[in-house]
NUDREN-792911 format. One record per residue: residue number from 0; residue in one letter; x negated, y, z negated of N, C-alpha, C in turn. Coordinates in Angstrom, 2 decimals. Atoms other than C-alpha are relative to their C-alpha. Layout:
% NUDREN-792911
NODE	NUM	a	X	Y	Z	X	Y	Z	X	Y	Z
...
% end
This chain:
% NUDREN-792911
NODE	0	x	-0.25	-1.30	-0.60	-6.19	-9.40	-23.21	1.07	-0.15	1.07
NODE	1	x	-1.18	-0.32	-1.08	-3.05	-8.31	-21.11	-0.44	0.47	1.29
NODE	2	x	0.61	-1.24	-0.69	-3.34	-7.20	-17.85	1.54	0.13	0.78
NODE	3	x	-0.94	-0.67	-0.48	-0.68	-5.47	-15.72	-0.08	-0.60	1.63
NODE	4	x	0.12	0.03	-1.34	0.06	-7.25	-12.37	1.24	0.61	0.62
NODE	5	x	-0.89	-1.00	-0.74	1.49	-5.38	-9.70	0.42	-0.60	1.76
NODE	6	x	-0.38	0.53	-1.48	2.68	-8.13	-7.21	1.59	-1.09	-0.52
NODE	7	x	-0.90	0.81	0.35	5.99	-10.46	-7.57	-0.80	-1.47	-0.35
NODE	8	x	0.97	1.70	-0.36	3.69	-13.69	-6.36	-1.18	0.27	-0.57
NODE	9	x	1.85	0.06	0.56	0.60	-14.74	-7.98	-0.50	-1.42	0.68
NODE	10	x	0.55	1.75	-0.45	-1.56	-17.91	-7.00	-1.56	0.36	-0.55
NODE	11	x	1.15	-0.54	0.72	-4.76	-18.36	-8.50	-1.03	-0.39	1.32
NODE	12	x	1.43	0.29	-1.57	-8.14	-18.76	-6.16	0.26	-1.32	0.58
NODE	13	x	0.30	1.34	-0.18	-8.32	-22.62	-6.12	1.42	-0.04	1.13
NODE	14	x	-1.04	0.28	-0.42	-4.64	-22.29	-4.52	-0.07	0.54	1.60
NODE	15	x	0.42	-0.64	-1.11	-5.78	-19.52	-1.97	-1.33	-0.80	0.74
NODE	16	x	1.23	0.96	-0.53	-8.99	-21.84	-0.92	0.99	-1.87	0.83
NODE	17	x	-0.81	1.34	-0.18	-6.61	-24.91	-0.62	0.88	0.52	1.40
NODE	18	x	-1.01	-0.19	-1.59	-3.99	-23.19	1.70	0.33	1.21	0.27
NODE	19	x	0.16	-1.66	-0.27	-4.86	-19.19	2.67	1.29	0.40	1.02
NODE	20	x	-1.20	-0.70	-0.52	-2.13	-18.61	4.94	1.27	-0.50	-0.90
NODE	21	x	-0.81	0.45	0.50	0.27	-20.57	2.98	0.08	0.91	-1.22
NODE	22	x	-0.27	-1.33	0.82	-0.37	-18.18	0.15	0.63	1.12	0.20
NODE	23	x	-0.71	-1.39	-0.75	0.05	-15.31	2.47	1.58	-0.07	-0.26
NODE	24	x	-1.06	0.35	-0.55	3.09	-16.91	3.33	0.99	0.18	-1.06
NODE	25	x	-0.80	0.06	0.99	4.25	-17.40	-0.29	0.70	1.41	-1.02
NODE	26	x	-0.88	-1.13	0.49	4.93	-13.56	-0.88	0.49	0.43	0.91
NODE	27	x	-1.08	-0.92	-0.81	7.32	-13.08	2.08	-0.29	1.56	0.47
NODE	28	x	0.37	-1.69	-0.40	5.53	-10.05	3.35	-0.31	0.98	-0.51
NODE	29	x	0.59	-0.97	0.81	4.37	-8.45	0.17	-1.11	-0.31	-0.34
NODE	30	x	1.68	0.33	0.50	1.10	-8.51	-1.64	0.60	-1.04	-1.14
NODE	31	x	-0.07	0.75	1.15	0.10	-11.37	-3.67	-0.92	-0.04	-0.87
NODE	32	x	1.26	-0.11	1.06	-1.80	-11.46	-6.94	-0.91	-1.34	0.24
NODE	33	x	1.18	1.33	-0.66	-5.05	-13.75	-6.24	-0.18	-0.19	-1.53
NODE	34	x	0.68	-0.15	1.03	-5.63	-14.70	-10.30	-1.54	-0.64	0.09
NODE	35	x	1.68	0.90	0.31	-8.90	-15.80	-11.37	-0.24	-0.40	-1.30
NODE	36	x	-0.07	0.39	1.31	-8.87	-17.21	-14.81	1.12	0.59	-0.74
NODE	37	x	-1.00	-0.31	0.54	-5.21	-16.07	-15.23	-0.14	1.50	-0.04
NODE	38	x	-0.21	-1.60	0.23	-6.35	-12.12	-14.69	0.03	0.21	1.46
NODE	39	x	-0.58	-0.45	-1.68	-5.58	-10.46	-11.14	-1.41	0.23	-0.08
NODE	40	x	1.52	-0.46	-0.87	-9.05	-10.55	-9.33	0.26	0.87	1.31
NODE	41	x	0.05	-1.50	-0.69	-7.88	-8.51	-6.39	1.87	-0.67	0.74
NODE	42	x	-0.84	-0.04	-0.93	-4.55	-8.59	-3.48	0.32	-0.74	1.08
NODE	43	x	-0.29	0.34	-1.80	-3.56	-10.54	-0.70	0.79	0.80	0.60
NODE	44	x	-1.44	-0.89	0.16	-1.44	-7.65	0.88	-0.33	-0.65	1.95
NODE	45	x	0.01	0.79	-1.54	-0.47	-9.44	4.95	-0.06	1.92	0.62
NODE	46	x	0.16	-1.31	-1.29	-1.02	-6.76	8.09	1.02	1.11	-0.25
NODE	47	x	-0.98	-1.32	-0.40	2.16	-5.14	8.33	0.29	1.13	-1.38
NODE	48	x	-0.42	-0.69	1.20	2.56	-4.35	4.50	-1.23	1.12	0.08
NODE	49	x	0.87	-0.97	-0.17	-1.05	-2.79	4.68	0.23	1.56	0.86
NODE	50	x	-0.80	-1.18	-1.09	-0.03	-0.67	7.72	0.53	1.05	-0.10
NODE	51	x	-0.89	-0.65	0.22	2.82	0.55	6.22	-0.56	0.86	-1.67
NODE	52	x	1.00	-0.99	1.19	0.90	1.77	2.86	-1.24	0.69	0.80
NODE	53	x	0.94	-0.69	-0.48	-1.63	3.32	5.22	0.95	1.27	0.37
NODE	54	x	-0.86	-1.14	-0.77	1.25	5.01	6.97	1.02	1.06	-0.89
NODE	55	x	-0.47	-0.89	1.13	2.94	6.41	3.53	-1.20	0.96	-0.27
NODE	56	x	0.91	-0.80	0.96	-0.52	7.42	2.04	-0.17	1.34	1.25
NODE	57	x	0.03	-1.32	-0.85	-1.08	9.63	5.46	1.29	0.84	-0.36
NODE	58	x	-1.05	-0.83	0.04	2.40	10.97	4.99	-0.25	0.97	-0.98
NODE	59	x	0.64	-0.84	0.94	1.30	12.16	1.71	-0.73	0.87	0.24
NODE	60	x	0.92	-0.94	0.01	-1.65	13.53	2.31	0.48	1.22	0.99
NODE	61	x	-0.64	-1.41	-0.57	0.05	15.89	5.04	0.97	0.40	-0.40
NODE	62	x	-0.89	-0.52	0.73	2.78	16.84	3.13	-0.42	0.74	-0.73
NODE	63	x	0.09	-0.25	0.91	0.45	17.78	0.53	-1.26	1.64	0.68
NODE	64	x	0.56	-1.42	-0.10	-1.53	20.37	2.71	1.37	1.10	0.95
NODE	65	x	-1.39	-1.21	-0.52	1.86	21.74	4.43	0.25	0.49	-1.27
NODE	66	x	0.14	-0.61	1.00	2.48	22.57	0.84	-1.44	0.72	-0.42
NODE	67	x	1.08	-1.10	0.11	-0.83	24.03	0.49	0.75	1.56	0.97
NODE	68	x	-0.04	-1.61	-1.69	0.08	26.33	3.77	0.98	0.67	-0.60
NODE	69	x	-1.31	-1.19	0.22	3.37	27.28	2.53	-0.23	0.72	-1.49
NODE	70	x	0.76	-0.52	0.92	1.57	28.19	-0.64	-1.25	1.13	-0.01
NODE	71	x	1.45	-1.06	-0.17	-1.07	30.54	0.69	0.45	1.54	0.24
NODE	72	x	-0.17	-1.34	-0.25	1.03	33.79	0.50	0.40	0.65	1.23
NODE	73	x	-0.60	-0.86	-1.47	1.62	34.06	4.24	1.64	-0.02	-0.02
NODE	74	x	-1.48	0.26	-0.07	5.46	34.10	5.27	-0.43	-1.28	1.32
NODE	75	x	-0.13	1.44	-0.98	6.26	30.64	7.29	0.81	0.88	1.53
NODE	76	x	0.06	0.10	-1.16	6.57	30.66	10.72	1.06	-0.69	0.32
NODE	77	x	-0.79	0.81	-0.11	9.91	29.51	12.23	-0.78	-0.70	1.78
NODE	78	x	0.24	0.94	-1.41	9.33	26.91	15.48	1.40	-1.28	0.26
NODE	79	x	-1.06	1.53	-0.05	11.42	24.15	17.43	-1.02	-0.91	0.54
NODE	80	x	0.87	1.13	-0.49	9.64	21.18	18.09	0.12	0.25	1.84
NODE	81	x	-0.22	-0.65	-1.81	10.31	22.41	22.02	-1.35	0.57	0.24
NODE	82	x	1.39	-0.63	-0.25	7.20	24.68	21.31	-0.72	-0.26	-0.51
NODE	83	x	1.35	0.44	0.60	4.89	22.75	19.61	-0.36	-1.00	1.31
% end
């Protein structure tokens, strides 16, 4: 069976048990695939990358109810950031 990994770096467990930051280390600041019998068992993703996918997915999600708002039939409201 195929599976679809979604990291550049892989290392399998035994590699991550042997030398855990050194793994970290070995995707340069992205997530790395942890395998486990050659199939992705889960992510190493380091601090800042996490962070920064926390700080997109919020972006999303408020983007996606300002589009609600401007979707609810009212007319928009002009403002300058001065009066908020």
């Amino acid at each position: 069976m195929t599976h679809r990994i979604l990291a550049e770096t892989t290392a399998s467990i035994s590699e991550l048990k042997r030398n855990p930051m050194g793994t970290v280390a070995a995707g340069a600041g992205l997530p790395v695939a942890v395998l486990n019998r050659n199939e992705p068992a889960f992510y190493c993703v380091p601090a800042q990358a996490y962070e920064a996918l926390m700080d997109r997915l919020e972006d999303l999600e408020l983007n996606d109810i300002a589009d609600a708002r401007l979707n609810d039939g009212k007319a928009p409201l002009k403002v300058s950031l001065d009066e908020l």
